[in-house]
C-alpha positions as CSV (number, residue, x, y, z in Angstrom):
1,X,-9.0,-23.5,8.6
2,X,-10.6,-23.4,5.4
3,X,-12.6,-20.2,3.6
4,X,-15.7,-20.5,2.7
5,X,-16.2,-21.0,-1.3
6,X,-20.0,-20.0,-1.2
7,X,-21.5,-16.8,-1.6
8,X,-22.4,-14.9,1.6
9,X,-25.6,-12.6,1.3
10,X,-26.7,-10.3,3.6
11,X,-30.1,-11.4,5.8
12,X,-29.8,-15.2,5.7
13,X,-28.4,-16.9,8.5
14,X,-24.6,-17.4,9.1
15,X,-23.0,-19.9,11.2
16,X,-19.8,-20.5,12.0
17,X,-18.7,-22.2,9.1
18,X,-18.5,-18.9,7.3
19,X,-15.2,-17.3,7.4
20,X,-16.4,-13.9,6.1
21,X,-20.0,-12.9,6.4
22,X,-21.4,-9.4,6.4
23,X,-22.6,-8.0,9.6
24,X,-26.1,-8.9,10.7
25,X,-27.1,-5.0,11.2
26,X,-27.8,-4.7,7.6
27,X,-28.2,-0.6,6.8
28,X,-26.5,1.2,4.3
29,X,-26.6,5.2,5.1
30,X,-26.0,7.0,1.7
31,X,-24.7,11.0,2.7
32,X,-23.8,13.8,0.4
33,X,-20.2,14.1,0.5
34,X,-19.4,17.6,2.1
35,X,-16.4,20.5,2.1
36,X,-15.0,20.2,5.8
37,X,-11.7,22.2,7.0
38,X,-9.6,19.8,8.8
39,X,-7.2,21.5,11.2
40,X,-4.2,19.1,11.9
41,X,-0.8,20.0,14.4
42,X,2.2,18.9,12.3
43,X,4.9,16.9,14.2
44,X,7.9,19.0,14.0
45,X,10.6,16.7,13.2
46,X,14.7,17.6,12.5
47,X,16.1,19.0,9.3
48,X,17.4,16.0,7.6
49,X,21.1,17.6,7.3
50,X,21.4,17.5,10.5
51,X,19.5,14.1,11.4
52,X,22.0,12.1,9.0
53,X,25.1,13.2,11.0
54,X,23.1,11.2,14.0
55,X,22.2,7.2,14.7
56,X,18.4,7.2,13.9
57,X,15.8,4.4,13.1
58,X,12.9,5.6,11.4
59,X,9.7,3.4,11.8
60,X,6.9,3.8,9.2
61,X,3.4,4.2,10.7
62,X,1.6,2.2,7.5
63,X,0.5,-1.2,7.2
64,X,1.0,-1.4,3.4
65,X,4.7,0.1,3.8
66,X,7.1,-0.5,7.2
67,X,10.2,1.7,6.9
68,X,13.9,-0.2,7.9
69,X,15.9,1.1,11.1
70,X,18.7,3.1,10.0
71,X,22.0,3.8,10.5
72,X,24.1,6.3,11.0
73,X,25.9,7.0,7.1
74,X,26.3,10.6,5.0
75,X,24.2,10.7,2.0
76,X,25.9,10.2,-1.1
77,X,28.7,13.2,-2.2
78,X,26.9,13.9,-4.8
79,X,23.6,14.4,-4.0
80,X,23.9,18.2,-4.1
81,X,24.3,18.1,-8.3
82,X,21.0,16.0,-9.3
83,X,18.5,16.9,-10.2
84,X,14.8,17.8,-8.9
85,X,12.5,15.9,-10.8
86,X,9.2,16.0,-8.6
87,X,7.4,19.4,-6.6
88,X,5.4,19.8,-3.6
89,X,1.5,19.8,-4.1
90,X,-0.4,21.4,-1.2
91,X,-3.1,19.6,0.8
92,X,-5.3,20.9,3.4
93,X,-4.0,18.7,6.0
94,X,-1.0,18.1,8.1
95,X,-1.3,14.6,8.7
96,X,0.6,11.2,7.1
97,X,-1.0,10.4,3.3
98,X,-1.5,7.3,2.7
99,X,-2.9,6.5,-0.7
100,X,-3.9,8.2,-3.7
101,X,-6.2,7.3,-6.8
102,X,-7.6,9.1,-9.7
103,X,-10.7,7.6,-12.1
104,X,-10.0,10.4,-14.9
105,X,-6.6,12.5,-15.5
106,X,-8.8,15.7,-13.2
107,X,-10.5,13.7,-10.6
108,X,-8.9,11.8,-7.7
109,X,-8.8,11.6,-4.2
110,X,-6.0,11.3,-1.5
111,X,-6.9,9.9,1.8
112,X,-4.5,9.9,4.8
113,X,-4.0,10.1,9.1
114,X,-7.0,11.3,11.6
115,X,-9.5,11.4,9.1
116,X,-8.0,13.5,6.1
117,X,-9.4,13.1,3.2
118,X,-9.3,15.8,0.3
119,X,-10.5,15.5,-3.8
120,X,-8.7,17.3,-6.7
121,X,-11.2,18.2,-10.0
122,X,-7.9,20.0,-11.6
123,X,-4.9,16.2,-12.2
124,X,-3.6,17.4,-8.7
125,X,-3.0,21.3,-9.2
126,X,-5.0,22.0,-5.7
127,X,-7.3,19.6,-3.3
128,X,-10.2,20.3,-1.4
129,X,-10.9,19.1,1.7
130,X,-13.8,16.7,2.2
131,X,-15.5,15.1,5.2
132,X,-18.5,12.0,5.5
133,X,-21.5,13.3,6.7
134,X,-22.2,10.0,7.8
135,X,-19.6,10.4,10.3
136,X,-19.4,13.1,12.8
137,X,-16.5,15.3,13.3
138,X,-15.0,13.4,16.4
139,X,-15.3,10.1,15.1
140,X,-14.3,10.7,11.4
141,X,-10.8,11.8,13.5
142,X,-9.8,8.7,14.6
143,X,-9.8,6.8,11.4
144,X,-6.7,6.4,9.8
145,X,-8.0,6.2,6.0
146,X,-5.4,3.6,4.1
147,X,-6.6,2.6,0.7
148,X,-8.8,4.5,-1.5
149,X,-9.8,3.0,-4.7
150,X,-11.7,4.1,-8.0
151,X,-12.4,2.9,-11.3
152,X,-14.7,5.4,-13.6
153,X,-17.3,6.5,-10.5
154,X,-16.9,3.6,-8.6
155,X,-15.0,3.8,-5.6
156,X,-14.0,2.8,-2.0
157,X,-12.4,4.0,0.7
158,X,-10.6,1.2,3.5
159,X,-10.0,2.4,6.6
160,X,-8.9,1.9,10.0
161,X,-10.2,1.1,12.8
162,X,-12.3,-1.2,9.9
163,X,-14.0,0.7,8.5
164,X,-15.4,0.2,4.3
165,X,-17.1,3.0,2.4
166,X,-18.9,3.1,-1.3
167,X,-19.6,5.4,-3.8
168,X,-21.2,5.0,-7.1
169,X,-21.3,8.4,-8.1
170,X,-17.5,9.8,-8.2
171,X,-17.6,10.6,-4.3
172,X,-21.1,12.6,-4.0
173,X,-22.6,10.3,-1.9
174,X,-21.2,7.2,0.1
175,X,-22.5,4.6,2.1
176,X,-20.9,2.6,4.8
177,X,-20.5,-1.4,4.1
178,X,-20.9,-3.2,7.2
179,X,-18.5,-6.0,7.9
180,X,-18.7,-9.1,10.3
181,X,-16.6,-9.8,13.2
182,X,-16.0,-13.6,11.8
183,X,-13.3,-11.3,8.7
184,X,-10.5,-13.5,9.5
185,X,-7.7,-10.7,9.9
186,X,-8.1,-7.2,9.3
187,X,-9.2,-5.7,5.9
188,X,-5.7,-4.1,4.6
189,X,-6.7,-3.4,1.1
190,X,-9.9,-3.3,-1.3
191,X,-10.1,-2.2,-5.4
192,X,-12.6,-0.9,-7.4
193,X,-13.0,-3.6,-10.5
194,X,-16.1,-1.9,-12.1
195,X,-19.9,-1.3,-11.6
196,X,-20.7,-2.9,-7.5
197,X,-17.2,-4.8,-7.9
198,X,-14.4,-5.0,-5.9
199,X,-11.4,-7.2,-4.4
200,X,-10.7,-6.9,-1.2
201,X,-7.5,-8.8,1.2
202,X,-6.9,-9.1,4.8
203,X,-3.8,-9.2,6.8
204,X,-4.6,-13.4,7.6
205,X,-4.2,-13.6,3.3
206,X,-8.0,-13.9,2.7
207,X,-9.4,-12.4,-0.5
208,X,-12.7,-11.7,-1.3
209,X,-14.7,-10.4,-4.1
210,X,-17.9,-9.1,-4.7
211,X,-20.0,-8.1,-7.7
212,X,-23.1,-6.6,-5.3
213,X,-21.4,-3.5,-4.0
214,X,-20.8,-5.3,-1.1
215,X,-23.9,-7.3,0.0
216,X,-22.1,-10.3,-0.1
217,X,-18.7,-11.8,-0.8
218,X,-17.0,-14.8,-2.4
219,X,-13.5,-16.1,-1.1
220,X,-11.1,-16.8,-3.2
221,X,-8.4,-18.7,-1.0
222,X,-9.2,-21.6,0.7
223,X,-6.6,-22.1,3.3
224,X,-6.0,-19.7,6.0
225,X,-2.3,-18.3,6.1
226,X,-2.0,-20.1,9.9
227,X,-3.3,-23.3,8.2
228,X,-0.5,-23.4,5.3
229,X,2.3,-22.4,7.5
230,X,1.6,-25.1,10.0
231,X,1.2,-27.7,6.6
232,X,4.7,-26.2,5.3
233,X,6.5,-25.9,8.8
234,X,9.1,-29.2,8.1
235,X,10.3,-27.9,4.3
236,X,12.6,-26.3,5.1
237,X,11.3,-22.7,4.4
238,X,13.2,-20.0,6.7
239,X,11.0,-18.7,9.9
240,X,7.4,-20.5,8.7
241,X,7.7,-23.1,11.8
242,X,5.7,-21.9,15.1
243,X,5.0,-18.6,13.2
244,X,0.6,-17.1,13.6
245,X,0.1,-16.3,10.1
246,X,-0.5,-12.0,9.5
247,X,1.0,-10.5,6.9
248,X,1.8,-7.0,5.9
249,X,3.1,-5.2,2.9
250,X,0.1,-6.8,1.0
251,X,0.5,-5.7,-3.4
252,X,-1.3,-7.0,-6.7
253,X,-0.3,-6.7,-9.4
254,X,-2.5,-6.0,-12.4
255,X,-3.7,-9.5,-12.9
256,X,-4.4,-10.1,-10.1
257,X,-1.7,-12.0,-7.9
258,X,-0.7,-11.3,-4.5
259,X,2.3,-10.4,-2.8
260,X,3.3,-10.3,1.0
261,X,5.7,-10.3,3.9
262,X,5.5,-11.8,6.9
263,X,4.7,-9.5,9.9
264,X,8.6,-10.5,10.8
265,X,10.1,-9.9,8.0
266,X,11.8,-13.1,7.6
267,X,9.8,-14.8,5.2
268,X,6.9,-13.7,1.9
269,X,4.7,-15.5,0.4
270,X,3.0,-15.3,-3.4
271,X,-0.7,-15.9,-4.3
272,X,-2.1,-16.5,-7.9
273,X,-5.6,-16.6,-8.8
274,X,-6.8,-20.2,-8.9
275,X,-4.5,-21.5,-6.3
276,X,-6.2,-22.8,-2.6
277,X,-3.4,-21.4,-0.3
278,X,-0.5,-18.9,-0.6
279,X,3.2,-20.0,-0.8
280,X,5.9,-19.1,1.6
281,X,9.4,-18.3,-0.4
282,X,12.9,-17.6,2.1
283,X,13.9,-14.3,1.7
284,X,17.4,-15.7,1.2
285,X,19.7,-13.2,3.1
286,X,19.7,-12.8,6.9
287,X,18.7,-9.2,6.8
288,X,14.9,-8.5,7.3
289,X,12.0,-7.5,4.5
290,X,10.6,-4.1,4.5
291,X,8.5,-4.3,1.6
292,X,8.2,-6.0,-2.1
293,X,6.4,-5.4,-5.2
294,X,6.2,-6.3,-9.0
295,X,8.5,-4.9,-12.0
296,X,6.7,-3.1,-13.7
297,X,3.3,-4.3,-12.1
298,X,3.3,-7.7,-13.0
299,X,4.6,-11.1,-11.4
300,X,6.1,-12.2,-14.8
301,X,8.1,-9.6,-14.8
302,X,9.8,-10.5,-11.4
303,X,9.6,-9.0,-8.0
304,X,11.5,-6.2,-5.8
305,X,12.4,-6.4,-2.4
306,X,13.6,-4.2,-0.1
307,X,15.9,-5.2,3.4
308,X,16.6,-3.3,6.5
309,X,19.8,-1.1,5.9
310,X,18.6,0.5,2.8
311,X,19.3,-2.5,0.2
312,X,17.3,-3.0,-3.1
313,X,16.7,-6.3,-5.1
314,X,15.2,-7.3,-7.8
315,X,14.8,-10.9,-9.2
316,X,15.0,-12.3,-12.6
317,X,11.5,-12.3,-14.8
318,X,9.9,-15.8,-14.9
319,X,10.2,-17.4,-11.8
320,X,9.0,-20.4,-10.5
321,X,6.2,-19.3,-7.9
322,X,6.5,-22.9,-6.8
323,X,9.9,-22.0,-5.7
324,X,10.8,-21.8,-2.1
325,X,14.0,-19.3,-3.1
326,X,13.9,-16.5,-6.0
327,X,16.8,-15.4,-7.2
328,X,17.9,-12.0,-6.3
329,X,20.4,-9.4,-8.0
330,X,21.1,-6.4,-5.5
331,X,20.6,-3.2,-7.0
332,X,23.7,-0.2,-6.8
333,X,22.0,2.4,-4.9
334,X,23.6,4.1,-2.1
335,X,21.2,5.2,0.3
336,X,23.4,6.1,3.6
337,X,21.8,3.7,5.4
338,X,18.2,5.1,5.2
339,X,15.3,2.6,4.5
340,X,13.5,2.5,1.0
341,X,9.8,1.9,1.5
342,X,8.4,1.7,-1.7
343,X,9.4,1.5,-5.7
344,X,8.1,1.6,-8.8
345,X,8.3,1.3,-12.4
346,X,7.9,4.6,-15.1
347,X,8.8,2.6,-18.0
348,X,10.3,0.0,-18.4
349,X,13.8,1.2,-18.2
350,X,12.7,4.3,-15.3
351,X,12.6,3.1,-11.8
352,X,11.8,5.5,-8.9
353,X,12.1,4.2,-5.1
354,X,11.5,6.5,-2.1
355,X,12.4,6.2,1.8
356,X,13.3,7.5,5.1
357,X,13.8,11.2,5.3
358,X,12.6,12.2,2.1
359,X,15.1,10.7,-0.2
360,X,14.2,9.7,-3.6
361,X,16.6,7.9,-6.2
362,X,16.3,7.4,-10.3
363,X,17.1,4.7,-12.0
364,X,17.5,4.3,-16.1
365,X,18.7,1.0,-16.9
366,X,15.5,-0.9,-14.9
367,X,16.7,-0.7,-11.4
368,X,20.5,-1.6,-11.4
369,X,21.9,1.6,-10.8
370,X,20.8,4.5,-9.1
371,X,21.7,7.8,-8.7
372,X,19.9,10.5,-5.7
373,X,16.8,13.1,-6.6
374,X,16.8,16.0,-4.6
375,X,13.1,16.8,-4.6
376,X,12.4,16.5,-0.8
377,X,15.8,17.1,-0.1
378,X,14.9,20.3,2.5
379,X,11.5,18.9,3.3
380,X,11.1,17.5,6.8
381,X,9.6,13.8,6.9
382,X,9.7,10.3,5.2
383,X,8.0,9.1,2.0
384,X,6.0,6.2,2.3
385,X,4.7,5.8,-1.2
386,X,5.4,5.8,-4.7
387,X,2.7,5.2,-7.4
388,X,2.5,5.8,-11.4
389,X,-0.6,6.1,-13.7
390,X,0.4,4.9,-16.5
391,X,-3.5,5.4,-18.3
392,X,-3.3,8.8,-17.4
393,X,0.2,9.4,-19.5
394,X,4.0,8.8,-18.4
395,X,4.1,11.7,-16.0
396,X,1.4,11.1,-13.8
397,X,3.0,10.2,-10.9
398,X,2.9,11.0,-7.1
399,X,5.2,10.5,-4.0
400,X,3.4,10.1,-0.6
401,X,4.6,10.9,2.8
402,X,4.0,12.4,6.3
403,X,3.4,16.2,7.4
404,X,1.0,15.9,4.7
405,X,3.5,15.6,2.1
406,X,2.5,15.0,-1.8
407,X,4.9,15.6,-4.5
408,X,4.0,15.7,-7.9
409,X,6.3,14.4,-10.6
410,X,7.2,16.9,-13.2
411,X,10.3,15.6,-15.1
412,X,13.7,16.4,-15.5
């Protein structure tokens, strides 16, 4: 299956050629954004002190990050003597946050479980809870709001079941993009480029852009994910025979290259701009993928990749994309077992990853050793998500994770 190079505009006639076209009930309902109290129940979970002296595995409710199953190990001795490096923020839900994004060092948004969705005018001191006029009480609920993107006051908000919204004016008004039923795969991630520009990916590996605000699209792959692996299925590359191609974990990096594991686990694949299909690498150890990600934000710099147990590796900078196998170094980090769902970069010597049951670990020498951060140590939950704004200065960072958890980093 091939994507269509063309541009697809809303109101002329699509056939089925067209791999992404958007839907033929063309309205755009532009709301005032408006203060709504959302009043989530909190899933009680156990105190991780006593959790750890049990076999768990903890599962990871995202489709940009799947936490490992676990095993039963003590967290590192000393644990109890590091340091605390990040504090909770307060946000006026209970639910799993997802994503986070800020267009100036005051204004951002965080978006998250059943709906929540909550802006900050002060870096992230205190949020406000925010609701879509557009969508009415019960049916703002059962989205699960993944990726929310902004760049000055352009921004977008992805959500699932699909759902895409727009605003051009920093989140006072949005409208709702419609998409077609023909989307190969479901939309798992969109970015704000600039003025009615964006990127968005699907879990089939499609990408699409669009410099209208969404009116139309233009792909930029032009082989599906099922196609390649079927082309690729004799050579030789671990788990691509007899394998539907949907990815999760999707990641760019800042110019623009893709990243993603199989649904399985047991195989990723890289996509660079100009290139007609993605390319399926072997993970080259038998335990599966969790998640994977660029040092320091860029494919040059290498790739990290996490594995079911709690490992970390990172690969050398410069590989060959071409490659079917990278070469991986695994990292000294002793997580008891627990899985580590995302990392990323400070500097570039500072490396923070995150995982099941809150734990956070440090690294200073660019990921080969790491040492335990007791932040969440007494919080209930898992972190889902690290992220770093560099633009905004070297401590603007944020941990993600569920019962509404935020944490703010402040330093040593």
């Amino acid at each position: 299956m091939l994507f269509t190079t063309c541009i697809l505009a809303i109101g002329l006639a699509t056939d089925s050629s067209f791999a992404f076209a958007p839907s033929s009930q063309n309205f755009q309902r532009t709301t005032t954004l408006s203060s709504a109290a959302t009043s989530e129940s909190s899933t009680n979970e156990e105190d991780r002190r006593s959790f750890v002296t049990k076999s768990a595995t903890t599962t990871a409710g995202v489709a940009l990050s799947t936490l490992a199953g676990t095993t039963s190990a003590p967290l590192p001795a000393e644990a109890a003597t590091k340091s605390k490096q990040w504090k909770q923020v307060k946000v006026p839900f209970d639910d799993t946050v997802y994503d986070i994004d800020f267009d100036t060092p005051t204004h951002g948004y965080v978006v998250g479980a059943r709906g929540s969705f909550a802006e900050t005018n002060d870096g992230g001191a205190t949020w406000e809870p925010r609701s879509f006029s557009n969508l009415d009480a019960e049916e703002e609920v059962t989205y699960r709001f993944q990726v929310v993107s902004f760049q000055d006051k352009e921004g977008w908000v992805l959500g699932k079941p699909t759902l895409l919204l727009h605003t051009k004016d920093g989140g006072n008004s949005w409208e709702r993009i419609p998409l077609s039923p023909k989307l190969p795969g479901e939309p798992t991630g969109i970015l704000a480029k600039g003025p009615n520009q964006a990127e968005m990916i699907t879990s089939s590996g499609a990408v699409y852009t669009t410099e209208n605000a969404g009116r139309n699209w233009k792909a930029q792959v032009q082989e599906t994910i099922d196609a390649t692996l079927n082309r690729v299925s004799s050579s030789g590359v671990s788990g691509a025979s007899f394998f539907t191609g949907s990815i999760v974990n999707e990641q760019r990096d800042s110019q623009g290259s893709y990243l993603a594991v199989s649904s399985r686990g047991n195989f990723f694949l890289t996509w660079q701009p100009g290139q007609d299909f993605w390319i399926p690498h072997n993970r080259g150890t038998p335990r599966r993928i969790q998640n994977m990600g660029f040092v320091r934000g860029d494919i040059k710099n290498g790739v990290w990749m996490t594995l079911n147990g709690g490992k970390l590796l990172t690969s050398e900078p410069g590989v060959d994309l071409n490659s079917e196998e990278f070469p991986f170094v695994e990292a000294n980090i002793k997580t008891g077992g627990y899985g580590i769902t995302d990392v990323a970069w400070r500097s570039d010597d500072e490396v923070w990853a995150v995982g099941g049951s809150n734990t956070m670990y440090v690294s200073k020498d660019n990921g080969k050793n790491f040492i335990f951060d007791k932040s969440a140590n007494d919080i209930p939950g898992n972190l889902y998500n690290v992220k770093f704004f560099p633009e905004f200065g070297s401590d603007m960072g944020w941990a993600l994770g569920s019962n509404g958890l935020l944490l703010k980093f402040v330093g040593a």
